[in-house]
C-alpha positions as CSV (number, residue, x, y, z in Angstrom):
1,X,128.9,42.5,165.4
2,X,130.1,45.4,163.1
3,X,128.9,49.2,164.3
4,X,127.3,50.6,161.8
5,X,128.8,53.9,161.0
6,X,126.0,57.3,160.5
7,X,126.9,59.4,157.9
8,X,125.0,62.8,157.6
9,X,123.1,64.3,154.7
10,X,124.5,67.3,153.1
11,X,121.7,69.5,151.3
12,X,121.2,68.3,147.7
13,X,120.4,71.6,146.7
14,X,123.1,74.0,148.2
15,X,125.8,71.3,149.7
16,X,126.9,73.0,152.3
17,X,124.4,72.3,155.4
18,X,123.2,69.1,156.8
19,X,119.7,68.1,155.6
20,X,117.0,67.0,158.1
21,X,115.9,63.4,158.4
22,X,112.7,63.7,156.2
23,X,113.9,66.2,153.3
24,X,117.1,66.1,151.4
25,X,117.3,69.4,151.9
26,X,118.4,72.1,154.6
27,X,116.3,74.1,157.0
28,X,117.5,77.2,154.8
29,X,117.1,76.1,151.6
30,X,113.6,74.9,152.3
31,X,112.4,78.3,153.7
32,X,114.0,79.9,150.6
33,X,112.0,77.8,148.3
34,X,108.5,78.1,150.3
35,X,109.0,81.9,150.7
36,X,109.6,81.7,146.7
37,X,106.3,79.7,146.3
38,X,104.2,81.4,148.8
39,X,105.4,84.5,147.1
40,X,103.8,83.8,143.7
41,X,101.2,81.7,144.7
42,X,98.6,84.9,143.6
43,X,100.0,84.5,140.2
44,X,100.1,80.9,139.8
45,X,96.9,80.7,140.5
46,X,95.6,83.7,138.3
47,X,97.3,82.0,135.1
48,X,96.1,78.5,136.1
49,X,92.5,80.2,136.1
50,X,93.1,81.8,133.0
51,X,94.3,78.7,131.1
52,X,90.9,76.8,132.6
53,X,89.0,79.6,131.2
54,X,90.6,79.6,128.3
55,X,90.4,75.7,127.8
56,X,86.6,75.7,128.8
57,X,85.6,79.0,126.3
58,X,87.2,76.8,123.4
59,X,85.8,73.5,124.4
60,X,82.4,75.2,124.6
61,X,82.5,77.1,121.2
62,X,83.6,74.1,119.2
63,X,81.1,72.3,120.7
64,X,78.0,74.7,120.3
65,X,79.9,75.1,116.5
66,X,79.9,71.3,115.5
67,X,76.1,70.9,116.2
68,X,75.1,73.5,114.0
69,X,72.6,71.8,111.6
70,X,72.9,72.1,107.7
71,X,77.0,73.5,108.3
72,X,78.5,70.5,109.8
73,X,81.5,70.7,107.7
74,X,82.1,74.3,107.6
75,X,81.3,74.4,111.4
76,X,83.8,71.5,112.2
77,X,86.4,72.7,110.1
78,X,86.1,76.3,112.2
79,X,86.2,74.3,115.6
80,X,89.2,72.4,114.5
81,X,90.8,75.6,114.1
82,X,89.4,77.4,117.6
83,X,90.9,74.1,118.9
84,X,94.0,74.6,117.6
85,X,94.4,78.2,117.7
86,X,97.1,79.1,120.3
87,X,95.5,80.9,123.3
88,X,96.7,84.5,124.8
89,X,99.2,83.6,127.4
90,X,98.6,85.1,130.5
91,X,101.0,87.9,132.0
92,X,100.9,88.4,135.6
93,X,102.3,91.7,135.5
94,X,99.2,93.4,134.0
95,X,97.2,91.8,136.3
96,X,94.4,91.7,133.9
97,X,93.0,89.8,131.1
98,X,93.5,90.9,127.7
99,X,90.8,92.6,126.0
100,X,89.3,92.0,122.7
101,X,91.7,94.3,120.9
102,X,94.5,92.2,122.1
103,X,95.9,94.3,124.4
């Protein structure tokens, strides 16, 4: 019977240390990354709010807009375009909505 021979993992990400048995990368690069993610979790989770909001204000407009008796084609055409329109992005360094005057 032939030995199998163990060859160790180098870290896919920076190459130079041995990666652990479960992850293909190294103790160091792993805390790098989750000290990165922990870091802006706050904002992540500010512009994913703000994109749900966003999503749910349009959703809700076109809809109260497309039932609007006697103007169903004016009224759908508008709600296409709220649909469409591109939303204000959301920038974390503010750290506050936009207001009406865009700003």
């Amino acid at each position: 019977m032939e030995s199998a021979e163990v060859v160790a993992k180098t870290c896919s990400k920076c190459g130079e240390n041995y990666a652990s048995n479960s992850s293909p990368w190294c103790r160091k690069c792993r805390t790098e990354h989750e000290k990165t993610r922990q870091a802006t979790l706050p904002e992540r989770s500010m512009a994913k709010g703000w994109a749900a909001g966003v999503r749910a204000f349009r959703e809700e407009l076109a809809r109260n807009l497309a039932r609007r008796p006697g103007y169903t084609v004016e009224c759908g055409a508008l709600a296409k375009y709220v649909m469409d329109f591109p939303a204000p992005e959301f920038d974390a360094r503010k750290k506050e909505p936009p207001t009406e005057a865009g700003g």
